[in-house]
Backbone of each chain as nested JSON, in Angstrom:
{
  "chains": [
    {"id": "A", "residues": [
      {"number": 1, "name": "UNK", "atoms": {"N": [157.103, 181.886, 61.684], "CA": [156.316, 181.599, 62.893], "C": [157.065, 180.595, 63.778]}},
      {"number": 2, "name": "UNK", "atoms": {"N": [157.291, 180.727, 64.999], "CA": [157.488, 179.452, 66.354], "C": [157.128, 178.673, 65.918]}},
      {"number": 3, "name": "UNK", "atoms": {"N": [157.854, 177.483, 66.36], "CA": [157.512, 176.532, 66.343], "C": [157.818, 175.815, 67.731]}},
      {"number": 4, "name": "UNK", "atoms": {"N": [156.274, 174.822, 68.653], "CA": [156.763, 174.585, 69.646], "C": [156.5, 172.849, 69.57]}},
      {"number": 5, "name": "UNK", "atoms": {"N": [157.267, 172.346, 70.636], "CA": [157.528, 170.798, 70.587], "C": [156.604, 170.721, 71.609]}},
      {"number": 6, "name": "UNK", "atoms": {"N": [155.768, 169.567, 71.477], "CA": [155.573, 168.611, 72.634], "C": [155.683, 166.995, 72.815]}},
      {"number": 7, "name": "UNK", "atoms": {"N": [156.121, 166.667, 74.035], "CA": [156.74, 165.305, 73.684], "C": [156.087, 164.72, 74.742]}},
      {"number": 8, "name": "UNK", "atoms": {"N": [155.367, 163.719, 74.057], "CA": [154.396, 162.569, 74.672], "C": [154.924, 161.329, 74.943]}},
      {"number": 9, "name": "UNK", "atoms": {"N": [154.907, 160.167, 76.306], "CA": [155.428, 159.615, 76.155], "C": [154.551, 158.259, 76.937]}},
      {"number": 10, "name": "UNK", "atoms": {"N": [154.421, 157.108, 76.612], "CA": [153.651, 156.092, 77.511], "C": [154.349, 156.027, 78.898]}},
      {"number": 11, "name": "UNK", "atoms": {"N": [153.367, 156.187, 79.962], "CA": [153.698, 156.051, 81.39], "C": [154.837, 154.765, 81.33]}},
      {"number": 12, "name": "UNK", "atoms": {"N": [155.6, 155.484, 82.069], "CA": [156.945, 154.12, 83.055], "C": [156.543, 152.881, 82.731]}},
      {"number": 13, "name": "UNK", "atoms": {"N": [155.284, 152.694, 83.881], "CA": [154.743, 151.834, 84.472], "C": [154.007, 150.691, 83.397]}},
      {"number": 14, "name": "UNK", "atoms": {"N": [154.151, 151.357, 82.566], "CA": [153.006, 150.43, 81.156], "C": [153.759, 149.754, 80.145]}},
      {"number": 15, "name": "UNK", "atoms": {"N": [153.721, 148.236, 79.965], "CA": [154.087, 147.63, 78.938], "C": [154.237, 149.166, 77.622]}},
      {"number": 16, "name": "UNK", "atoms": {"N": [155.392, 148.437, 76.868], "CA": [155.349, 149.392, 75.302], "C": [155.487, 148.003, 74.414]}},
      {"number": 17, "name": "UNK", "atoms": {"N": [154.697, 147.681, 73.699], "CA": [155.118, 146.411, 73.071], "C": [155.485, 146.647, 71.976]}},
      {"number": 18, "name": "UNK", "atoms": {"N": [155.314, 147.848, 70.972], "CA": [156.021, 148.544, 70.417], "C": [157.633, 148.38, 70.646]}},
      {"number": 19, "name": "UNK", "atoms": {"N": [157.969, 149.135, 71.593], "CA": [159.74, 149.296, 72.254], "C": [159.775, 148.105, 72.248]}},
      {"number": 20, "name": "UNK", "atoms": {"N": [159.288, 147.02, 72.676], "CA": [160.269, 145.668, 72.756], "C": [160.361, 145.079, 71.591]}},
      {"number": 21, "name": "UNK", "atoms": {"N": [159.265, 145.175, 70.822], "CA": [159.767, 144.467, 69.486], "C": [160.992, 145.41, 68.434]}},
      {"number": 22, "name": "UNK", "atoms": {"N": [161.002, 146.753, 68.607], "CA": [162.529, 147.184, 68.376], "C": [163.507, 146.561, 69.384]}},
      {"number": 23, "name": "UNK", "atoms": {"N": [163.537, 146.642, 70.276], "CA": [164.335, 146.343, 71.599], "C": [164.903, 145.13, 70.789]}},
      {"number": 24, "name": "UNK", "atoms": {"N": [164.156, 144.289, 70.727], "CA": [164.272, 142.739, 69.924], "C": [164.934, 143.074, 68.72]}},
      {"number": 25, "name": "UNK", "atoms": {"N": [164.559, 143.668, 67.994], "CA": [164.803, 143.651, 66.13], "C": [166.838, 144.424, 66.694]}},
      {"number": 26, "name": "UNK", "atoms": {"N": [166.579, 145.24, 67.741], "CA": [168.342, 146.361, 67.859], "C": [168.905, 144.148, 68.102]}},
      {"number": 27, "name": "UNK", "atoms": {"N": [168.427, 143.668, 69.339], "CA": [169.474, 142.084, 69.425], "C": [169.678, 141.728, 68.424]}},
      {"number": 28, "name": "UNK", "atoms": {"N": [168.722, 141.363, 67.597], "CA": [168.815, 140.268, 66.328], "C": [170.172, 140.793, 65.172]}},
      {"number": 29, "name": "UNK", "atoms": {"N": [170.195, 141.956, 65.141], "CA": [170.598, 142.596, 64.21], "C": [171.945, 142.778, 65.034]}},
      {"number": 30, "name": "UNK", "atoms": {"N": [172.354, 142.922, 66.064], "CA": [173.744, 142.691, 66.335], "C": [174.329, 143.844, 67.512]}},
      {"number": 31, "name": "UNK", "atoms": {"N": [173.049, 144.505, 67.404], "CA": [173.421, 146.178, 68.334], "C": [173.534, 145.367, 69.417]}},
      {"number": 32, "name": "UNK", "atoms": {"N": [174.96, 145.608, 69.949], "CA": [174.936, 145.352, 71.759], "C": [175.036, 146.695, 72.303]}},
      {"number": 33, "name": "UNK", "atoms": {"N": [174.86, 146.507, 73.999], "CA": [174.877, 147.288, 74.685], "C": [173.461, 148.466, 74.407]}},
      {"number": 34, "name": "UNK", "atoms": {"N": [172.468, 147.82, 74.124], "CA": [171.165, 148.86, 74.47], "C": [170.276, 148.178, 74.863]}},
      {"number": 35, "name": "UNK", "atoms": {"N": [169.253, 148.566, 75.786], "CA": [168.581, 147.77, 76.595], "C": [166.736, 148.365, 76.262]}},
      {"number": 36, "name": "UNK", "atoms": {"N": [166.183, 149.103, 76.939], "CA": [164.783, 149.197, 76.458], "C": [164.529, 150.255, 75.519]}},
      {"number": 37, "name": "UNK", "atoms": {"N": [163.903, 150.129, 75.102], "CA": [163.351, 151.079, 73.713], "C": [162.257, 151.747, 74.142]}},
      {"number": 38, "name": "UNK", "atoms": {"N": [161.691, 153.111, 74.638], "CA": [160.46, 153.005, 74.167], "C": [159.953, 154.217, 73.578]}},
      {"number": 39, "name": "UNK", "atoms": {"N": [158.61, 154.337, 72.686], "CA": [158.282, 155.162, 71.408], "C": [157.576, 155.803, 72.219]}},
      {"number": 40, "name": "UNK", "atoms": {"N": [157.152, 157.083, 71.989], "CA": [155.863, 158.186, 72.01], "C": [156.124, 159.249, 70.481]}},
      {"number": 41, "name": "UNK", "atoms": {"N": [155.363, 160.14, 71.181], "CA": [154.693, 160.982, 70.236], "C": [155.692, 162.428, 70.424]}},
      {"number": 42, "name": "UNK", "atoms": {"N": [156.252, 162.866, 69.209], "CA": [156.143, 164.145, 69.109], "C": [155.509, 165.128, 68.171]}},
      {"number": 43, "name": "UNK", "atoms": {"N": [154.962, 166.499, 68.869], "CA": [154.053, 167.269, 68.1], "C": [154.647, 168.344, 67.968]}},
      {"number": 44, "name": "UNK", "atoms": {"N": [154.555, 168.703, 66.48], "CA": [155.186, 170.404, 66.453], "C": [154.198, 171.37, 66.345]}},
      {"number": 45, "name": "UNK", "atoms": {"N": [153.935, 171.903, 66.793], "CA": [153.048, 173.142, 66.618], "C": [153.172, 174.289, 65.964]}},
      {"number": 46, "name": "UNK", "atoms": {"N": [152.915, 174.633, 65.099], "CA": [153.38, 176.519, 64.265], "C": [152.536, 177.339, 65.239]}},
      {"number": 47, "name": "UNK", "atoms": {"N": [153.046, 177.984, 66.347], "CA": [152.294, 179.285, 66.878], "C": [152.385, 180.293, 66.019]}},
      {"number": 48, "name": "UNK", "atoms": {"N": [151.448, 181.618, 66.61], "CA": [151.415, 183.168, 65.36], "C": [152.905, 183.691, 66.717]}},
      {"number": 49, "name": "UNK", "atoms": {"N": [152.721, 183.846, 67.845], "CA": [153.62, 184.119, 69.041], "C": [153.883, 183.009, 70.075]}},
      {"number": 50, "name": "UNK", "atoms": {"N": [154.81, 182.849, 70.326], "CA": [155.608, 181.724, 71.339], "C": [155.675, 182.677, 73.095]}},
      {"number": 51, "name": "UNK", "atoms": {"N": [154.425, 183.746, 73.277], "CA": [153.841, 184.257, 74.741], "C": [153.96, 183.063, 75.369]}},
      {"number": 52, "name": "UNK", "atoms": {"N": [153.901, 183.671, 77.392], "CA": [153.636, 182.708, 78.249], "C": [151.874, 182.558, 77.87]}},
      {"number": 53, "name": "UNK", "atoms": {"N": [151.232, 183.501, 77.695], "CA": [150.065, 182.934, 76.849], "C": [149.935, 182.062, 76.328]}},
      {"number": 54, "name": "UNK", "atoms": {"N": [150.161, 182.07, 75.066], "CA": [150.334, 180.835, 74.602], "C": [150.861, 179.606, 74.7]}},
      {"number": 55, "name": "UNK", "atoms": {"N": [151.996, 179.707, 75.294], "CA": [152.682, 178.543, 76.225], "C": [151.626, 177.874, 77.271]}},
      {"number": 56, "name": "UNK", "atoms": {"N": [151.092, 178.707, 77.942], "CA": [150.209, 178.233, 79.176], "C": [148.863, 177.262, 78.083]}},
      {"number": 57, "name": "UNK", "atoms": {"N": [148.63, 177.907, 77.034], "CA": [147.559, 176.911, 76.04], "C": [147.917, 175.829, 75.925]}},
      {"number": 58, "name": "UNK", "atoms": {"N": [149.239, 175.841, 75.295], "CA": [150.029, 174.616, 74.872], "C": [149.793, 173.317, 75.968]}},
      {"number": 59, "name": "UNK", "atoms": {"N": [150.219, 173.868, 77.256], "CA": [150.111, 172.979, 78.303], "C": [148.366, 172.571, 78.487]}},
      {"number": 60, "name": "UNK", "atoms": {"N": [147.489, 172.883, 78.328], "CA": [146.384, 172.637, 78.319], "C": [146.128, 171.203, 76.953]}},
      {"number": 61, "name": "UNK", "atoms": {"N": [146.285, 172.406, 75.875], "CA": [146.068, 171.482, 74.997], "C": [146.878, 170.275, 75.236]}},
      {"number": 62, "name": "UNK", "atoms": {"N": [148.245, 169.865, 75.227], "CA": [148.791, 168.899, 75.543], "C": [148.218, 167.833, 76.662]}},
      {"number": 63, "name": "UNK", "atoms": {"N": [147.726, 168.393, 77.799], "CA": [147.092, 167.349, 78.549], "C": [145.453, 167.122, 78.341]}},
      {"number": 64, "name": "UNK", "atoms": {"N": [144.641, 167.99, 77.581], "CA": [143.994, 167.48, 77.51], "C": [143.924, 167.193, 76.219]}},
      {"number": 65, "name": "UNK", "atoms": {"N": [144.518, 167.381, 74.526], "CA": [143.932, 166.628, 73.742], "C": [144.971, 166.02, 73.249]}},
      {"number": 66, "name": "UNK", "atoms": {"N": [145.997, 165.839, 73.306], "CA": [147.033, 165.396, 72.521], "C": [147.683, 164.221, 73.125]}},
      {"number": 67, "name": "UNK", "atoms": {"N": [147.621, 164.012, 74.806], "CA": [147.38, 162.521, 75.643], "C": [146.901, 161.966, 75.619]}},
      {"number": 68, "name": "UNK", "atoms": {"N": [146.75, 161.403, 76.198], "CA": [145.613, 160.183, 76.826], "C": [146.526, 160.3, 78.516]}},
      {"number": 69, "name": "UNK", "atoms": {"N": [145.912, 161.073, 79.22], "CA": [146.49, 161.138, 80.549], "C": [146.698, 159.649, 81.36]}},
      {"number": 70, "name": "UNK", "atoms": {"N": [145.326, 158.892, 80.581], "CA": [145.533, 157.8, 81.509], "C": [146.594, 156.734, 81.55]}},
      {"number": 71, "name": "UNK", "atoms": {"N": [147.411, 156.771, 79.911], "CA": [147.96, 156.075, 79.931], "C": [149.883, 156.656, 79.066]}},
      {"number": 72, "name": "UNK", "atoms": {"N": [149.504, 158.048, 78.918], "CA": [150.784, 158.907, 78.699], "C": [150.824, 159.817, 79.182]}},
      {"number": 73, "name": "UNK", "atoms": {"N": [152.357, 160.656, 79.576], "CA": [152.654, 161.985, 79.898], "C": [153.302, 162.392, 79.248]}},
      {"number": 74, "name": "UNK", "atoms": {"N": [153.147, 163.902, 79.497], "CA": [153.465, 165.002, 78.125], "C": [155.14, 164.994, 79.22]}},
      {"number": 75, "name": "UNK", "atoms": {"N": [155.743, 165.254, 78.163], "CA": [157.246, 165.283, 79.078], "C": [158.17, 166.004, 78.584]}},
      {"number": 76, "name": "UNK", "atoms": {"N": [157.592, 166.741, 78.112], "CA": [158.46, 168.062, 77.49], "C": [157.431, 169.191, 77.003]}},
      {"number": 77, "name": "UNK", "atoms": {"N": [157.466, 170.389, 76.805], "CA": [156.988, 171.216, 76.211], "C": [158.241, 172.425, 75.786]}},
      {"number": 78, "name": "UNK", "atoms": {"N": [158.54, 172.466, 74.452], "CA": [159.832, 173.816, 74.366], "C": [159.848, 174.222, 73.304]}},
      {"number": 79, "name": "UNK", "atoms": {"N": [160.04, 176.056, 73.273], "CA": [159.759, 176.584, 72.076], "C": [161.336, 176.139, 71.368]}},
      {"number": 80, "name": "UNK", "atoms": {"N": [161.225, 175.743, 69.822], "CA": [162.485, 175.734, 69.198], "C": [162.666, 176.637, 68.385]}},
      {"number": 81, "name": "UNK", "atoms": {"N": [162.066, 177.237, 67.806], "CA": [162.376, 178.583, 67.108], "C": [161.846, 179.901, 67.274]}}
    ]},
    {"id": "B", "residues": [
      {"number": 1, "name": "UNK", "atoms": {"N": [171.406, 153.493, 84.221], "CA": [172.03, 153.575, 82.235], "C": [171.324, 155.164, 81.828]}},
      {"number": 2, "name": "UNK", "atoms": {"N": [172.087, 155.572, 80.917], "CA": [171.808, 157.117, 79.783], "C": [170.937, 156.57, 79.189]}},
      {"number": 3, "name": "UNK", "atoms": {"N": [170.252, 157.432, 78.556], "CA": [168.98, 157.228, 77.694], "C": [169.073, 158.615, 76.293]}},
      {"number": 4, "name": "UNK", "atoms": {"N": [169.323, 157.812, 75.431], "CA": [169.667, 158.389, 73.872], "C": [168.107, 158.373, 73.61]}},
      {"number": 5, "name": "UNK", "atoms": {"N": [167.366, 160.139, 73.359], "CA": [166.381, 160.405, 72.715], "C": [167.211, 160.478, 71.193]}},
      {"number": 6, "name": "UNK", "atoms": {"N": [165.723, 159.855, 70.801], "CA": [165.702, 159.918, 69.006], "C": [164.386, 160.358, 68.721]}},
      {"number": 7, "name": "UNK", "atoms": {"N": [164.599, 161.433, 67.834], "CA": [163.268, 162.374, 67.29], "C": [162.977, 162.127, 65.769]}},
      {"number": 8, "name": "UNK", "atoms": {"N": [161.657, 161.408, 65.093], "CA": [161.72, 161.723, 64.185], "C": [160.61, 161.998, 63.098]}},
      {"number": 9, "name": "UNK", "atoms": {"N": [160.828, 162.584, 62.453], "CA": [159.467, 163.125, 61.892], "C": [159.332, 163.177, 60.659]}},
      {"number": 10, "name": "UNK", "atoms": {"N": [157.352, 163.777, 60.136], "CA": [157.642, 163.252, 58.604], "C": [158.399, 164.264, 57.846]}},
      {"number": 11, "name": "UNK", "atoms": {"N": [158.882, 164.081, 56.155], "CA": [159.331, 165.008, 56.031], "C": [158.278, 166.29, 55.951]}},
      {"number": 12, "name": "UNK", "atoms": {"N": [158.949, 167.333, 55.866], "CA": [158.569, 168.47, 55.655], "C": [157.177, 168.838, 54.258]}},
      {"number": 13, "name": "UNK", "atoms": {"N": [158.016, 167.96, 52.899], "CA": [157.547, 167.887, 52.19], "C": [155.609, 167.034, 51.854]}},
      {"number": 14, "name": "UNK", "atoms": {"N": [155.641, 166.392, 52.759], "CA": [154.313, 165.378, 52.884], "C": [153.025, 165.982, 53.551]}},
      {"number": 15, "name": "UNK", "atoms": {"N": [152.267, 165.505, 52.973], "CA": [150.793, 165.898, 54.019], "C": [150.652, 164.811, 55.042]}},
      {"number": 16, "name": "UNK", "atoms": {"N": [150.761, 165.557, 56.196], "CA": [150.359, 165.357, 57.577], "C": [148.958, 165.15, 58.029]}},
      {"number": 17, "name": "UNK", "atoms": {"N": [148.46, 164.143, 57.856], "CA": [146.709, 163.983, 57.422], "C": [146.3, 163.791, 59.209]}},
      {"number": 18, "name": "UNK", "atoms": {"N": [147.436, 163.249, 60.228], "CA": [147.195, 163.256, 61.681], "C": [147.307, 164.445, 61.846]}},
      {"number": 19, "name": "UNK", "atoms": {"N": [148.474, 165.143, 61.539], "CA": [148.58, 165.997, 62.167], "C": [147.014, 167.553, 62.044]}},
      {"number": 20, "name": "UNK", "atoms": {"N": [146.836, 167.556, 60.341], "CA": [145.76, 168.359, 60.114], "C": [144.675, 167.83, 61.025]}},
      {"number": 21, "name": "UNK", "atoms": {"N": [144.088, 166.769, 61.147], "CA": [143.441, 167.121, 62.16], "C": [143.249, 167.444, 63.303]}},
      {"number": 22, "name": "UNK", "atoms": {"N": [144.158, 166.795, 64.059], "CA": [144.166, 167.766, 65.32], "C": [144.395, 169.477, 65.099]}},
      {"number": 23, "name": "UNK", "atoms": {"N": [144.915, 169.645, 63.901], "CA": [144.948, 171.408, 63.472], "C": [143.57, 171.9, 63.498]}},
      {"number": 24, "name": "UNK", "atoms": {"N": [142.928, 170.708, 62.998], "CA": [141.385, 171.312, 62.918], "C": [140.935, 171.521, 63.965]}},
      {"number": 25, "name": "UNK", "atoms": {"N": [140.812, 169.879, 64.751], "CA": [140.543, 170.14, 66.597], "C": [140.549, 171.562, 67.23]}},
      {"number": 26, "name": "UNK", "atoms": {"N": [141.639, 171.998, 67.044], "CA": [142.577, 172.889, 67.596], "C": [141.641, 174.291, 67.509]}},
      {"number": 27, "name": "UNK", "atoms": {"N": [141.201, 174.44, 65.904], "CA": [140.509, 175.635, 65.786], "C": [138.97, 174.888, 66.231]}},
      {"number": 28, "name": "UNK", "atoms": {"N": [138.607, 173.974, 66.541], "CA": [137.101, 174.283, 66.539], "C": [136.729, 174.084, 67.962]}},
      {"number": 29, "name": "UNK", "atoms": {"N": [137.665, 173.815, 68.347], "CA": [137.86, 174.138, 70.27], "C": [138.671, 175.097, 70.747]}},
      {"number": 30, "name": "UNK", "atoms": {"N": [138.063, 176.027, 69.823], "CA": [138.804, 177.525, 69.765], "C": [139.82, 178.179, 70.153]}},
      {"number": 31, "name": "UNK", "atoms": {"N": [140.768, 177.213, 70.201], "CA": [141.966, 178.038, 71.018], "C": [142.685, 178.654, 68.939]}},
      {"number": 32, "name": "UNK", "atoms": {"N": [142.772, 179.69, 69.279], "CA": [143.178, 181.055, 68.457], "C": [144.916, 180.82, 68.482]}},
      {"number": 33, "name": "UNK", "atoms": {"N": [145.124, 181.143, 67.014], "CA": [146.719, 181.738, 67.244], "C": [147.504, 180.07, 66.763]}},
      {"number": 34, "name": "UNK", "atoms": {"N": [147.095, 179.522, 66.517], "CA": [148.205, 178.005, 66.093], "C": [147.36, 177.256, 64.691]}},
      {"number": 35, "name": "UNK", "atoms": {"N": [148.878, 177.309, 63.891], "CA": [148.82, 177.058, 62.331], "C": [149.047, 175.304, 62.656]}},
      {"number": 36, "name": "UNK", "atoms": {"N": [150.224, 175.262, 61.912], "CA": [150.252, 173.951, 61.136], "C": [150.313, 173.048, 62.328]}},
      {"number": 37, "name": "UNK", "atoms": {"N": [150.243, 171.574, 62.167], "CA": [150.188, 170.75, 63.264], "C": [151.392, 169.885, 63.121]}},
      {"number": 38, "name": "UNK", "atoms": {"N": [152.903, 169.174, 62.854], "CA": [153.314, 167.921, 62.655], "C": [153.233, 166.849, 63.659]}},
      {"number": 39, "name": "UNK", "atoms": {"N": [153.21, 165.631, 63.603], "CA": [153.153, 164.668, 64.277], "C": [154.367, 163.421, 63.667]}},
      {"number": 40, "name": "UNK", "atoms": {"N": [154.942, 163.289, 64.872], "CA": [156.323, 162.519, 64.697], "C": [156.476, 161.918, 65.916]}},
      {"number": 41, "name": "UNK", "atoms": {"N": [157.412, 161.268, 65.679], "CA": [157.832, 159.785, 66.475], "C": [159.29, 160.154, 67.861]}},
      {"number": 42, "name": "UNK", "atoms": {"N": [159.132, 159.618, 68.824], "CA": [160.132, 160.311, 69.849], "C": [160.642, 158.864, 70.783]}},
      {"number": 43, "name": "UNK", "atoms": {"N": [161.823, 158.607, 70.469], "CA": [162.532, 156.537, 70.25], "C": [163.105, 157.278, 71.622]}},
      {"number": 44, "name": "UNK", "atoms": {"N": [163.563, 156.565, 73.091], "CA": [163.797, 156.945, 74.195], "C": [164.52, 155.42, 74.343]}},
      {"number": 45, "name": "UNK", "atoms": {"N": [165.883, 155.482, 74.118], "CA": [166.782, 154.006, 73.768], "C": [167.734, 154.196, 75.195]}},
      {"number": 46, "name": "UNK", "atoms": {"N": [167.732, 153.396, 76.244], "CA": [168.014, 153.116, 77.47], "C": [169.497, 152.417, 76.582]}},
      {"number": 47, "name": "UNK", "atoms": {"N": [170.736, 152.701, 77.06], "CA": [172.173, 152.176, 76.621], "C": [173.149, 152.386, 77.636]}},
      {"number": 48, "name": "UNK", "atoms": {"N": [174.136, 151.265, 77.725], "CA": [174.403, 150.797, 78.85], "C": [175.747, 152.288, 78.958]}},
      {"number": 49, "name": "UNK", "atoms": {"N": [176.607, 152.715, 78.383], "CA": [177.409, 153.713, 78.01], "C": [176.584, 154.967, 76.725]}},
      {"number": 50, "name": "UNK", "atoms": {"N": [177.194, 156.259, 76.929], "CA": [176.627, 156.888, 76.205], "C": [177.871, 157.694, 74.947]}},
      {"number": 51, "name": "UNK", "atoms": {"N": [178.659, 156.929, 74.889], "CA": [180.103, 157.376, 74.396], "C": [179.709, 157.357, 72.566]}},
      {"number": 52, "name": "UNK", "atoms": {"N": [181.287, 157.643, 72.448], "CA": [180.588, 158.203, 70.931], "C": [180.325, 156.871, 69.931]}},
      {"number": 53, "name": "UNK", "atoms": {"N": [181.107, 155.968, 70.678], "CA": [180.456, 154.497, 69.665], "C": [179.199, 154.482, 69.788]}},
      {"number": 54, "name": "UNK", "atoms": {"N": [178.749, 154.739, 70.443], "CA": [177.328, 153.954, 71.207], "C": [176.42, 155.293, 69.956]}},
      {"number": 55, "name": "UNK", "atoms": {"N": [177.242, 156.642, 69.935], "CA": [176.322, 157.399, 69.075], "C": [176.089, 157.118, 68.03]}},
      {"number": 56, "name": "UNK", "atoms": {"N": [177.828, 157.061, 67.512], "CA": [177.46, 156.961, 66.319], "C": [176.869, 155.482, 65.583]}},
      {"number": 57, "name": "UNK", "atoms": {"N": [176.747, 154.309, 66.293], "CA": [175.499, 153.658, 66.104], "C": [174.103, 153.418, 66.469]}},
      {"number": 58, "name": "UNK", "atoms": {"N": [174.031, 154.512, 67.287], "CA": [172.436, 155.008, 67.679], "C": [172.027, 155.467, 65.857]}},
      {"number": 59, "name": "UNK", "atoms": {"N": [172.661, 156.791, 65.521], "CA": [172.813, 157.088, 64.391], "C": [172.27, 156.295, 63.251]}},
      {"number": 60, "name": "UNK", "atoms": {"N": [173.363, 155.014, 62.937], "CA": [172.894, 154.4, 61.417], "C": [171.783, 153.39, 62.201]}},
      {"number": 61, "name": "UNK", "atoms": {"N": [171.811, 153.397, 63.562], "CA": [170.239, 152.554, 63.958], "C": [169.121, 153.654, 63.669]}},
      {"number": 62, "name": "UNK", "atoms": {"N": [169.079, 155.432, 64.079], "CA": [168.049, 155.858, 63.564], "C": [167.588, 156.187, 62.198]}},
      {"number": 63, "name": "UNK", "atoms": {"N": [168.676, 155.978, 61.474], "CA": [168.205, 155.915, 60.116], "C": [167.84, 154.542, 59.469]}},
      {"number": 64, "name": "UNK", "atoms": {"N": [168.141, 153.288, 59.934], "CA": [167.94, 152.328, 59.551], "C": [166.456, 151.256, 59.131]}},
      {"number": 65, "name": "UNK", "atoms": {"N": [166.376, 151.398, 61.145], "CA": [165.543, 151.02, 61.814], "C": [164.404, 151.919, 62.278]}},
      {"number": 66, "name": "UNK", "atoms": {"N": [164.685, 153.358, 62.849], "CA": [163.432, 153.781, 63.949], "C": [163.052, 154.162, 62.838]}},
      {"number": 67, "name": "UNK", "atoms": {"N": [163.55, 154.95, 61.379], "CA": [163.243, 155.524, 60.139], "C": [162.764, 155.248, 59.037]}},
      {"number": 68, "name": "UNK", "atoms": {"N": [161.812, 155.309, 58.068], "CA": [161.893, 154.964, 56.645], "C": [162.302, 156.352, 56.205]}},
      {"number": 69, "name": "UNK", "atoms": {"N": [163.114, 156.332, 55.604], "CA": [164.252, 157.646, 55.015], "C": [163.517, 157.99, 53.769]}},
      {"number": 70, "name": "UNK", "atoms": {"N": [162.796, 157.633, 53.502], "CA": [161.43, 157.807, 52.402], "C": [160.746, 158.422, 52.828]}},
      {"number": 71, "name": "UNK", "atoms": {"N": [160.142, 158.567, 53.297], "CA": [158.841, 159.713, 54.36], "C": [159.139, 160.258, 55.234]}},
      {"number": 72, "name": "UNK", "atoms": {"N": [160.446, 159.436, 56.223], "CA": [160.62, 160.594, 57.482], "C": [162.458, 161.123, 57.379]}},
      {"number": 73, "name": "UNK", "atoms": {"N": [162.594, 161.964, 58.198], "CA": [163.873, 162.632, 58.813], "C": [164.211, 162.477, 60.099]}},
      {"number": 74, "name": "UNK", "atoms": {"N": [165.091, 162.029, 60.151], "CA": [165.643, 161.823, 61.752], "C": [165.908, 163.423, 62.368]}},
      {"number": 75, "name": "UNK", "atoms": {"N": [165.122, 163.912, 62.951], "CA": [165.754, 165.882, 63.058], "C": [166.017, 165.715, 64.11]}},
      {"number": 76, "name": "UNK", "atoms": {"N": [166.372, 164.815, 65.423], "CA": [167.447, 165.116, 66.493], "C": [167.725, 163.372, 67.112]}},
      {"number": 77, "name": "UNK", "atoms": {"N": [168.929, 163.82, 67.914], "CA": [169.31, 162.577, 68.189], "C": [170.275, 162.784, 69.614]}},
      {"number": 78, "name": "UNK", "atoms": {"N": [170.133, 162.913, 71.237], "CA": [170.341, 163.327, 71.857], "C": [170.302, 162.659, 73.235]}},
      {"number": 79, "name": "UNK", "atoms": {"N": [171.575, 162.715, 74.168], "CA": [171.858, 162.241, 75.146], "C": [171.094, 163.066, 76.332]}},
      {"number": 80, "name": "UNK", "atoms": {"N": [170.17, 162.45, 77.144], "CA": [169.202, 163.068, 78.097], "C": [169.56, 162.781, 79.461]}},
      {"number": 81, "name": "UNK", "atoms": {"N": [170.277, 161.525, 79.903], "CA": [170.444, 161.782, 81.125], "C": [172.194, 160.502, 80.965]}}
    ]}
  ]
}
């Protein structure tokens, strides 16, 4: 069966306090040259068919249950297998 | 600056107790046609060069740090812009 990705991610605009305390832990530890970090969500999905049908679901489901619109965007959707 | 996505997820082997539920969600807000659910982690590391030093310590940073190599798999690791 398909398998499709979706990749969630906290808006630009919004503190990740998450990412900075990696951001912090990459300094301490010696990593130079990387600057912000930040985490979201990825979801794999097992479809039965990888249709624009089903694709067009995907995008539904993704914005409405697998966000939080108000404060993430879905920023990818792609079949990988 | 490039921005090194890091993808990572649980293993294969584990129960996905987030992910089953939204599987459940999924069927009881009837959208038809989608099995298993995974839920995994997606690291979006802002770096000042994107060259192969910089990879190949993105690398032992995603196994180190974004990872517990006990429960999860790093399954991609990728230059986006």
């Amino acid at each position: 069966m398909p398998t499709i990705v979706v990749d969630v991610m906290p808006k630009a605009e919004l503190l990740d306090p998450q990412g900075k305390a990696v951001s912090g832990a990459l300094q301490r530890l010696g990593h130079a040259g990387f600057g912000d970090v930040r985490i979201g969500k990825r979801f794999e999905l097992t479809v039965e068919t990888a249709d624009e049908q089903t694709l067009a679901a995907v995008r539904t489901i993704a914005e409405e249950i697998l966000s939080n619109s108000v404060i993430e965007d879905v920023v990818g959707i792609e079949v990988v297998e």
